[in-house]
N, C-alpha and C positions, 0 to 999 in steps of 0.2 A: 613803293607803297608801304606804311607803317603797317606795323600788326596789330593793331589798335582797328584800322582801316579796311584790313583785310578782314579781320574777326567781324567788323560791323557789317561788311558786305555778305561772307558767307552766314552768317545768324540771320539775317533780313530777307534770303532766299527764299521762296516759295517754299522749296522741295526741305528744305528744313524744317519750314515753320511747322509744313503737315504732317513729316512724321515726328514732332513733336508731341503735334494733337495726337496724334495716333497711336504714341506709349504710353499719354496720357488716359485716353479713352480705355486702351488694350489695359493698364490698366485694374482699371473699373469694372470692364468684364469681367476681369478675370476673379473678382472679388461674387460676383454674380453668380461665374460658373462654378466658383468653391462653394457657395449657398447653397446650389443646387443641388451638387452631388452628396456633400455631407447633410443638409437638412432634409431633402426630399427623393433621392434616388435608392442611398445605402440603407437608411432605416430599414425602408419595407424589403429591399434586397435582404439584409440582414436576418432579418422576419424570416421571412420566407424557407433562409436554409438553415432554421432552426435559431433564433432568436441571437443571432452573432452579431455583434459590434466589429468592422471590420480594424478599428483599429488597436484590437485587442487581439488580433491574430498575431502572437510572436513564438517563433521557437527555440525556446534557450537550449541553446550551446553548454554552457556554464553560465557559473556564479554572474562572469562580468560580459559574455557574449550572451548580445539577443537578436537576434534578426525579424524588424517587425515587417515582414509581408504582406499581413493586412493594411496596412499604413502604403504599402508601394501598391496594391491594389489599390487603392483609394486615388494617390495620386497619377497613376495610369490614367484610371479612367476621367480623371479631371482634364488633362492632357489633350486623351480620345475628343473627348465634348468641345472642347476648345480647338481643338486643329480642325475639327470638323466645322464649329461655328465660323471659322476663317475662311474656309474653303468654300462654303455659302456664299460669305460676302463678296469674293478674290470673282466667284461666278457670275456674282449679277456683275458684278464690276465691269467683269468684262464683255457681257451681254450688253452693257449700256456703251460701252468703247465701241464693239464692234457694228451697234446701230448709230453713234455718229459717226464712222468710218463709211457705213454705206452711205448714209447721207450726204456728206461732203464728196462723195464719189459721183455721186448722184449729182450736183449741183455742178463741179467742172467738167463733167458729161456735157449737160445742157450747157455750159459755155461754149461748150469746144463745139458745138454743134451750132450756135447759135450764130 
């Protein structure tokens, strides 16, 4: 088989095409869940412990060392929100797996008895 032929076979597979979609989409959230946290979470957090920008938290070292740890708080908590939004989806996922798993259980039940 050429590679031409093999590359056409494996690109045309199901399990390709979807997690194609799926970096694709993943993504788009992920553009979602940077809105979120930088436009609507941190502000009023910021607010809150005294009117802080969190990515203006840096501690200079010197001249040429800064370590911005507001900036890794920030992206932490982008992370948090996102592994969690996964972990939602990964559960219904497999809430809806394990209901046609009983189903189909269910149906060569009734065969086998039938």
């Amino acid at each position: 088989m050429g590679m031409m032929s093999e590359f056409k076979e494996f690109a045309t597979k199901g399990s390709v095409i979807d997690l194609a979609v799926g970096v694709v989409i993943g993504g788009a959230f992920q553009k979602i869940v940077d809105s979120a946290v930088n436009d609507i979470i941190m502000p009023p957090l910021g607010y809150a412990i005294g009117g802080v920008d969190f990515k203006d938290l840096v501690l200079h070292l010197n001249d040429k060392i800064n370590i911005r740890y507001g900036n890794f708080i920030q992206v932490s908590l982008q992370f948090i929100i996102m592994a969690f939004a996964i972990f939602l989806m990964v559960k219904v996922i497999n809430r809806f797996r394990r209901k046609e798993e009983k189903e189909e259980e269910a149906k060569e039940e009734a065969k086998a008895s039938a």
